[in-house]
N, C-alpha and C positions, 0 to 999 in steps of 0.2 A: 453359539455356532462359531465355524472358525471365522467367516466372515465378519461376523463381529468384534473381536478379537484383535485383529488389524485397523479396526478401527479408532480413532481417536474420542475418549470419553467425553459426554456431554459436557459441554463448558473447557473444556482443556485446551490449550493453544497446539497445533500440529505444525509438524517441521513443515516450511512450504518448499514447493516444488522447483527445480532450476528446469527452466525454459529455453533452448537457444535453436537458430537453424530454421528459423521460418521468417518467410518473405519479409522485407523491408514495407510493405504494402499492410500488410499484419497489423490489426488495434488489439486494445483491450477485448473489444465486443467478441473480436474471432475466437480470441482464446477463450473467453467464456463460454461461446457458444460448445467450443469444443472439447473443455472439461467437463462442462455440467453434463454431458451424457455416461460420465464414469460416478459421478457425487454431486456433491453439496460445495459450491466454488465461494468460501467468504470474501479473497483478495485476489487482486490482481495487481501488480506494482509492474509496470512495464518501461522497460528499456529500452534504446535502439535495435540493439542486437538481439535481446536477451531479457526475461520476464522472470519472474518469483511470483507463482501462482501455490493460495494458501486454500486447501480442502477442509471441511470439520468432516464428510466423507468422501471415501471412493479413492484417497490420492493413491493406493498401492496398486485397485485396477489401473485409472490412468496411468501409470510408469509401466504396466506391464501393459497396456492397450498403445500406448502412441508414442513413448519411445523407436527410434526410426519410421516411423507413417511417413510418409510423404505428404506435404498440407502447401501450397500455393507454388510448387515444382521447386521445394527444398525439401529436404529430411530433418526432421523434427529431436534432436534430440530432449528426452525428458527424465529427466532424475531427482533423489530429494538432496535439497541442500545439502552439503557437508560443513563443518565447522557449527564454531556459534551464533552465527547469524544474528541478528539485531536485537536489542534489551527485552525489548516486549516478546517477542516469538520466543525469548528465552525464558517467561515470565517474569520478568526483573520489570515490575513496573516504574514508569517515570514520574517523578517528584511532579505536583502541579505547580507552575507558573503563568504568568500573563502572557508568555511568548509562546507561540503554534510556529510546529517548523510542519509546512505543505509541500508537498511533492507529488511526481509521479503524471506531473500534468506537462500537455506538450511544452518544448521550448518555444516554445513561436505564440505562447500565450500571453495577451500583455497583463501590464498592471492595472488596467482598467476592467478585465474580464476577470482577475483575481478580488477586484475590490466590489464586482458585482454578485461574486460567489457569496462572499459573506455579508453582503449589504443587509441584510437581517440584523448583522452584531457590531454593527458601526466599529470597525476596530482603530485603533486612536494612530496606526501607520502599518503600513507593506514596504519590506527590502525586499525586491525579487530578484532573483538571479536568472543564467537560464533555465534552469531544468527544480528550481526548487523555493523558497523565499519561508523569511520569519515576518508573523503576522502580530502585531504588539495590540493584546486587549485590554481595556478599560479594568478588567478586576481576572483573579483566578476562576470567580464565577462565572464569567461570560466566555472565557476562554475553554470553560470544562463545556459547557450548552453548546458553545459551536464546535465544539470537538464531537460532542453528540448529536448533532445534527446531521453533520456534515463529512464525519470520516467516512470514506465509501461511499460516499457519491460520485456522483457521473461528471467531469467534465469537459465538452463536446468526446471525446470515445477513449478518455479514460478514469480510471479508478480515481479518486486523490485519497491520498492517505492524509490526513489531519491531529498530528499531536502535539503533547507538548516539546517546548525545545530541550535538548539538554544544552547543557555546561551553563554560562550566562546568562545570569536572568535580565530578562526581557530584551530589545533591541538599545546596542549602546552602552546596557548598563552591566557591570560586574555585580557578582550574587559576591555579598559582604561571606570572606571565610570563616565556618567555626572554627 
């Protein structure tokens, strides 16, 4: 069908969607609420201003349903990303290492609320910043299990994205060059 068509193939990563124009008041939750009535909502990576919301379906309804909508007495603009956008959404998978770079969680989050997230995988230190921090794990093993556990969970009303880090491995240390 043509519906079909537009859609993104089982298992395949889709371009995700640019978000901007809606209230300051605006979580994760709102936007979920209000793409999942067009699809299948995998991600939500939110911003101050501005979100990257990833569909496996529905993203071409939603850009043609809520692009300009009016949502908490702003206009919504909704479109798909342009450019290349981040390693993974490109399929370029990340090397595995012991360092997780976490984001996407409020700034006003402390180190004590990040060290409770993963309290599960004892991780061996947290450098947090505001808006992001590298998490250093005891093995590549433990670090892939809490990345499967834990990417796309909730924390208080948003998304966290949970990968591994690029460039240097682990916190502090340089990755030896081939």
């Amino acid at each position: 069908s043509a519906e079909a068509g537009r859609e993104a193939a089982p298992g395949s990563s889709c371009r995700p969607l640019y978000v901007a124009g809606f209230g300051l008041k605006a979580n994760a939750r709102d936007l979920m609420e209000l793409f999942e009535k067009h699809g299948t909502v995998d991600r939500i990576y939110m911003k101050d201003r501005f979100a990257f919301v990833t569909m496996s379906t529905g993203a071409e309804d939603a850009v043609r349903a809520l692009d300009g909508v009016e949502v908490q007495g702003k206009r919504l603009k909704v479109e798909f990303v342009k450019g290349r956008g981040v390693p993974e959404a490109r399929g370029e998978p990340i090397p595995p290492s012991k360092a997780l770079f976490v984001v996407n969680f409020d700034p006003r989050t402390t180190k004590k609320e990040i060290e409770d997230f993963f309290l599960d995988f004892q991780p061996e230190s947290i450098e947090l910043q505001e808006r992001w921090c590298f998490v250093n794990m005891k093995s590549i093993e433990d670090a892939t299990e809490a990345i499967r556990k834990l990417d796309g969970k909730w924390l208080k009303d948003r998304q966290i994205t949970v990968t591994f880090k690029t460039g240097p491995e682990g916190i502090g240390r340089k990755r030896p060059r081939s």
